[in-house]
Every structure is written in structure tokens, then in C-alpha cells.
C-alpha positions as protocol buffer text, in pm:
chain_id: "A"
residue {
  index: 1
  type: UNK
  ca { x: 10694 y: 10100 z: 12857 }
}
residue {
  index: 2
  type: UNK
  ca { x: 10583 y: 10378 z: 12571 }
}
residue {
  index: 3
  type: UNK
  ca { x: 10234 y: 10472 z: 12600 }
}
residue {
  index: 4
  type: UNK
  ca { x: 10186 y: 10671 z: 12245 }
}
residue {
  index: 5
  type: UNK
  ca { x: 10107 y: 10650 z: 11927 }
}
residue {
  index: 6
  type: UNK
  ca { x: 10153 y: 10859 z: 11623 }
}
residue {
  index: 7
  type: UNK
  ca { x: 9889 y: 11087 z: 11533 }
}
residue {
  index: 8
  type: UNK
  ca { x: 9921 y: 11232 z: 11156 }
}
residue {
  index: 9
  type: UNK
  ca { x: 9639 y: 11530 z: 11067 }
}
residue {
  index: 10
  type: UNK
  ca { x: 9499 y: 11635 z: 10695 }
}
residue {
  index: 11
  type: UNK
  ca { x: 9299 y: 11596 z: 10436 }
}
residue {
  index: 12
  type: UNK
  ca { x: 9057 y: 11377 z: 10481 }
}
residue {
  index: 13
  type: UNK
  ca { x: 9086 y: 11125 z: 10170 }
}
residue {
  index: 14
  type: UNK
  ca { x: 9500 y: 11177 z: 10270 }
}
residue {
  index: 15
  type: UNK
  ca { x: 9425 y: 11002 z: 10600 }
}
residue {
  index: 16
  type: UNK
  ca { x: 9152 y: 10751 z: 10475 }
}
residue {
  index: 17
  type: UNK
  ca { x: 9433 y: 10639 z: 10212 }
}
residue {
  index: 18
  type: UNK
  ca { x: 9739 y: 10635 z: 10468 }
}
residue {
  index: 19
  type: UNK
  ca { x: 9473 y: 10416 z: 10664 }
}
residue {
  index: 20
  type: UNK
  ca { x: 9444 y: 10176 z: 10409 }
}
residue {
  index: 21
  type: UNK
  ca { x: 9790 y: 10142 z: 10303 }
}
residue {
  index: 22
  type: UNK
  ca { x: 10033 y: 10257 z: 10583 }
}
residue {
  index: 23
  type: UNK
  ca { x: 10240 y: 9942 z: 10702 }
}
residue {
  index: 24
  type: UNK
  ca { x: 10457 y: 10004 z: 10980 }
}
residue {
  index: 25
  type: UNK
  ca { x: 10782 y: 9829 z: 10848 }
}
residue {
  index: 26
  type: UNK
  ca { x: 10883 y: 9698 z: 11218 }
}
residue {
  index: 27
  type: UNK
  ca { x: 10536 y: 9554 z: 11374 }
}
residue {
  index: 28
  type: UNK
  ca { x: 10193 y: 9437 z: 11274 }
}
residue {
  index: 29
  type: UNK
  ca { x: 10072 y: 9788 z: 11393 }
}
residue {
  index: 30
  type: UNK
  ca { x: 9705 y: 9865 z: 11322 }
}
residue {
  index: 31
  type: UNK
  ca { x: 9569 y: 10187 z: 11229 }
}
residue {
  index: 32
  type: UNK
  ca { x: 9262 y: 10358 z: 11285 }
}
residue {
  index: 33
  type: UNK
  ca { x: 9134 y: 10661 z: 11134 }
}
residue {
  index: 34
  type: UNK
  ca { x: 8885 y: 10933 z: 11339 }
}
residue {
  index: 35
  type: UNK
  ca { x: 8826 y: 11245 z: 11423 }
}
residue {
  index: 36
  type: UNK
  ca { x: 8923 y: 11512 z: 11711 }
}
residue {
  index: 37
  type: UNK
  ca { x: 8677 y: 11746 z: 11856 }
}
residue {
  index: 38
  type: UNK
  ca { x: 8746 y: 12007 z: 11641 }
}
residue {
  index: 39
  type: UNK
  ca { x: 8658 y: 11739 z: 11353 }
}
residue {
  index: 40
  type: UNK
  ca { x: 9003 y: 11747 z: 11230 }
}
residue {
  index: 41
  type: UNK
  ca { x: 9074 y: 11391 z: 11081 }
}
residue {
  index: 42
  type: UNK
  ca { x: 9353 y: 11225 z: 11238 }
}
residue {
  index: 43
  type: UNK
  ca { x: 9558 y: 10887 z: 11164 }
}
residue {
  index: 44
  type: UNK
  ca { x: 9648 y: 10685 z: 11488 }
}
residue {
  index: 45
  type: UNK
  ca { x: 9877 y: 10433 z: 11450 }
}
residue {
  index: 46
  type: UNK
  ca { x: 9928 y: 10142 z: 11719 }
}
residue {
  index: 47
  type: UNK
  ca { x: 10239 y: 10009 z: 11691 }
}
residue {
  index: 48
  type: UNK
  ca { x: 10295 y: 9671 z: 11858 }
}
residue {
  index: 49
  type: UNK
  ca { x: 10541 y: 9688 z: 12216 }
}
residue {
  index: 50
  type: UNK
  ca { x: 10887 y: 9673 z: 12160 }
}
residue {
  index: 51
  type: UNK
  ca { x: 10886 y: 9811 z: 11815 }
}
residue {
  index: 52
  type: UNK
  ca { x: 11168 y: 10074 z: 11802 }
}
residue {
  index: 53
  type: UNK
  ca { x: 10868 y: 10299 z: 11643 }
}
residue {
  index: 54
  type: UNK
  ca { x: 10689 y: 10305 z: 11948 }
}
residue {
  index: 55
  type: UNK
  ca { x: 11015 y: 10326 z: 12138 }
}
residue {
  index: 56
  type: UNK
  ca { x: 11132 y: 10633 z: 11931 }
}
residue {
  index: 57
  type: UNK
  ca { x: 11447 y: 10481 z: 11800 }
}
residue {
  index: 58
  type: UNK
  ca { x: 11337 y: 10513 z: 11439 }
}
residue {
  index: 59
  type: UNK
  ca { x: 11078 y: 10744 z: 11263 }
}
residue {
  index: 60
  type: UNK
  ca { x: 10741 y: 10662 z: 11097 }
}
residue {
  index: 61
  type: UNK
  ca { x: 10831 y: 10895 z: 10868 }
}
residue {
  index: 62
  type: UNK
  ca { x: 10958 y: 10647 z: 10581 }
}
residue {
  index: 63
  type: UNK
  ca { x: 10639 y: 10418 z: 10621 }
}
residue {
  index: 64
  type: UNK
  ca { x: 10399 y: 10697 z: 10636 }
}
residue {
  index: 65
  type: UNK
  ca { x: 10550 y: 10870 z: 10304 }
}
residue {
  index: 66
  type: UNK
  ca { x: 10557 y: 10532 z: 10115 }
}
residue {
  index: 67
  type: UNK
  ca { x: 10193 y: 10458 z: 10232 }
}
residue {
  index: 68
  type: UNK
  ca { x: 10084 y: 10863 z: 10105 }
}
residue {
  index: 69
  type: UNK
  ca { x: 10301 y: 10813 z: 9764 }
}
residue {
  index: 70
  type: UNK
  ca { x: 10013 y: 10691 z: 9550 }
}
residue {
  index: 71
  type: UNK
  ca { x: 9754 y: 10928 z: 9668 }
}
residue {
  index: 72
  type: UNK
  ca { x: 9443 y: 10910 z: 9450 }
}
């Protein structure tokens, strides 16, 4: 069974707006936005089991670029 998630690193009103909008396009994932030690902002994204995300058949890429298009 995976045991990841996708981390995405930035700006942080980029990863406070990919919070809001990102929709993985296979689950119900939830997202959460925090920070790493360094106080780097970071995007983790739990994707629901058995979603060929999580698995690593297909990328977030798509759904993470479509929620980042309309950056304020």
C-alpha cells in the first residue's frame, strides 16, 4: 500500500492558492498547507487509497497546474 503524498514548495500565496483550489481529478484528496523546519511552505496533498496518484500511475502534475493557473 503507498505511504506518500506529494509535497509541492514556493511562494507562499502560490501554495495558500494551490490549497484552496487544487482538486485531485481521481479522489476526494484533501490538502493541507504548512511549513518545514526551515519555514519553507509546503503543499501536502492526501490522496485517497487506490487512486493511481498515490499509486504513481499518473502525475499530479495536470491538477496542480490547473489549480496554480489563476494565481492572484
Amino acid at each position: 500500500m503507498p505511504n506518500f503524498t506529494d509535497l509541492i514548495a514556493g511562494p507562499a500565496a502560490l501554495i495558500a492558492h494551490i490549497a484552496a483550489s487544487y482538486s485531485c481529478g481521481h479522489c476526494n484528496s484533501e490538502t493541507e498547507a504548512r511549513s518545514d523546519p526551515h519555514g519553507n511552505p509546503h503543499l501536502v496533498i492526501h490522496h485517497d487509497d487506490g487512486c493511481p496518484v498515490l499509486e504513481g500511475t499518473l502525475s499530479s502534475l495536470p491538477d496542480t497546474l490547473r489549480a496554480a493557473r489563476n494565481t492572484p
